[in-house]
C-alpha positions, -999 to +999 in steps of 0.1 A: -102-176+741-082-189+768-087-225+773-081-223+810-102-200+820-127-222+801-117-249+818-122-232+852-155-219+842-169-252+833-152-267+868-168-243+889-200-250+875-202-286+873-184-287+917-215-258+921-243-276+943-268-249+931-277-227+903-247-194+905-258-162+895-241-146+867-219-118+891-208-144+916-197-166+890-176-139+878-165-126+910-152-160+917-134-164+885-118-127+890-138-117+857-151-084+844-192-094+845-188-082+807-164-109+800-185-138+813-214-141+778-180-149+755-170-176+776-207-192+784-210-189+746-174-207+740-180-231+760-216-237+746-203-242+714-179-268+724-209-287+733-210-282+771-248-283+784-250-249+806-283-237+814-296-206+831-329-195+850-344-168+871-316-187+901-281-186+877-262-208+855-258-247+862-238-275+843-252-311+848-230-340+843-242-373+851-212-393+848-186-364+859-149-376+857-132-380+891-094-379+894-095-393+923-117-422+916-094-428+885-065-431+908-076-449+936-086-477+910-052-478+903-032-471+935-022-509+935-002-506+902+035-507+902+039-474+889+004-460+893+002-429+872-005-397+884-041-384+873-052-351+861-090-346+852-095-316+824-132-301+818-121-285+789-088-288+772-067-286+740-053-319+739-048-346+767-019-362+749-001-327+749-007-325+792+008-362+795+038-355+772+062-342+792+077-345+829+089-384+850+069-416+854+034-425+841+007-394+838-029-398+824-049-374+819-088-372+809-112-345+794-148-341+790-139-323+758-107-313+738-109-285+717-079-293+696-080-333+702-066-354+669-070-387+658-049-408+631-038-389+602-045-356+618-080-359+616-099-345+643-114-360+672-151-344+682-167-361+715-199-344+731-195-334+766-192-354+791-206-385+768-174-403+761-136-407+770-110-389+761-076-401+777-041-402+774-012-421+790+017-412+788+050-428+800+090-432+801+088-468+793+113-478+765+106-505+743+136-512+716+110-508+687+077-492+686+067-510+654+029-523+657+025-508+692-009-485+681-018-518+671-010-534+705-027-506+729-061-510+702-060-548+714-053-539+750-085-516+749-106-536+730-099-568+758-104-548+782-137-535+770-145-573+765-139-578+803-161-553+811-190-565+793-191-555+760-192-586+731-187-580+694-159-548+694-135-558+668-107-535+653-103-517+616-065-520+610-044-505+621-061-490+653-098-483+653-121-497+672-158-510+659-184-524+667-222-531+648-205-513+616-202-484+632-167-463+647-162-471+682-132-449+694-096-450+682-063-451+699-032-426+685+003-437+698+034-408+700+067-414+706+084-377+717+117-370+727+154-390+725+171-406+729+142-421+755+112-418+735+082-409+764+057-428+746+018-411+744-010-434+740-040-415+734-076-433+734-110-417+722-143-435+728-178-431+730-194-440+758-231-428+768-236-413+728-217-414+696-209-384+678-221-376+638-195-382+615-196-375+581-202-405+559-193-426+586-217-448+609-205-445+645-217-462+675-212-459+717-208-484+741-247-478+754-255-490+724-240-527+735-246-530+768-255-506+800-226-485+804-205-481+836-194-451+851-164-434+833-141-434+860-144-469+856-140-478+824-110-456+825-096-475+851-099-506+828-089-491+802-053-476+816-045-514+838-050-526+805-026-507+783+001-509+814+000-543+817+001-544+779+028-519+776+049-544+798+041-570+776+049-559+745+085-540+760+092-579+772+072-602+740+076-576+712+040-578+688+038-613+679+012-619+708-006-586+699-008-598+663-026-632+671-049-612+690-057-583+666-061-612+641-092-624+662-106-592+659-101-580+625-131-569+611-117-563+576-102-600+573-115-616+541-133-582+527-126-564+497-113-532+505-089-501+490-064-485+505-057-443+500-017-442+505+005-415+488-018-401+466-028-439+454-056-459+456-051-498+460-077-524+460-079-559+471-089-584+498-075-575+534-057-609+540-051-596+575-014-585+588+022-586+588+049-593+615+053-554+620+016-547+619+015-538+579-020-546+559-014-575+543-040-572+508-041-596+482-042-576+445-049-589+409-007-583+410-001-599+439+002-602+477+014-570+490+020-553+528+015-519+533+026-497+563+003-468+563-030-455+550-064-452+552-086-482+543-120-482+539-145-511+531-152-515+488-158-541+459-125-553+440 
């Protein structure tokens, strides 16, 4: 199924100020009628709340994203991105990728979006955030940076009214035990890596995750509009993106060790095919684990941790 046409199908309906009967709709669309049930169904399955009576088809969104919004809220910026608002698409971090200057890009739902480790990223529509930012910024090392843009999104959460969101190393965000949202960095191209800072989070609901608690911002505090919190979100991680290419990490890592949830907690670690076990002991000067083992102190670069008893 093409995505596109998904994401013009779900456009039209949510910009539709009444109920459209199923011929118009696929009139307006330049479909065969008989093409139309596959891609109410595709989208249905992706989560996207359509519903039909005797007067057509209608999508309600109560917190729609607005480009424009988006980027008026950032107009005064230095180099305010340009903004592009998906219904539907694959991924936002592949639409910010390429071409000059800053881009960001948000979706009510991805249908190929990825979080660390190639997991994949589920939001409900229209219930969350899924953004990317993307820019031509270089920075001499992109050592800790996830780690940097997961502080710059959790202040900025904090300044908007939400207490108690601390990060699970190296770049998740959590609150009341449960998974908040995440943050993916990229780094395509050379020999000027455009950098890609992609940021999930659950806003109005959380989704179900298997063996995993997860939790959404309404469960902290009333939440905002969207288009607001994703104007904190991307003044945040420009302003820490300048930061860091001018400070390096050490600042990010005094923060980060404010909010480390797994400081002081027995933990293991799945890298390479291994399991390792030992206290999180908070981290290094790149952003590596730092975990304290019956052999030892040790730092680790990459893997999955996940809360246990030594």
């Amino acid at each position: 199924m093409d995505v596109a046409e998904l994401d013009d199908l779900a456009a039209y309906l949510m910009e539709a100020a009444t109920p459209v009967p199923g011929d118009v709709l696929a009139r307006r669309l330049g479909l065969e009628p008989s093409a139309l049930p596959s891609r109410l169904s595709a989208l249905k399955a992706l989560g996207v709340p359509i519903s039909e009576d005797g007067h057509g088809l209608r999508l309600i969104c109560t917190d729609a994203l607005d480009a424009r919004a988006v980027g008026s809220g950032l107009s005064d910026l230095d180099h305010p991105p340009v903004v592009e608002v998906c219904r539907v698409c694959e991924s936002t971090n592949a639409r910010v990728g390429g071409g000059p200057g800053p881009r960001l890009c948000l979706a009510e739902v991805q249908t190929a979006g990825r979080g660390r480790r190639g997991h994949v990223w589920l939001q409900p529509f229209g219930t969350g955030l899924a953004l990317s930012y993307g820019t031509g910024l270089h920075v001499e090392r992109v050592d800790g940076l996830a780690i940097a843009m997961a502080v710059a999104v959790a202040e900025a959460l904090a300044v908007s009214g939400f207490e108690g969101i601390g990060l699970k190393w190296p770049n998740d965000l959590y609150a009341r035990g449960g998974k908040l949202g995440g943050v993916m960095v990229e780094a395509a191209g050379a020999p000027d890596p455009r950098l890609v800072i992609g940021v999930g989070l659950n806003v109005h609901a959380a989704p179900v995750l298997d063996g995993r608690a997860a939790t959404a911002l309404a469960d902290l505090a009333p939440a905002p509009s969207r288009n607001v919190l994703a104007v904190a979100l991307a003044r945040g991680m420009a302003a820490a993106l300048t930061r860091f290419q001018g400070e390096g990490f050490a600042p990010f890592a005094e923060a980060f060790a404010r909010l480390d949830v797994l400081a002081g907690q027995p933990v293991f670690l799945a890298a390479a095919g291994n399991t390792i076990s030992g206290v999180a002991r908070g981290i290094g000067p790149l952003g590596e684990i730092v975990l304290e083992t019956t052999d030892g102190v040790h730092r680790y670069t990459a893997g999955e941790v996940s809360l246990g008893h030594v």
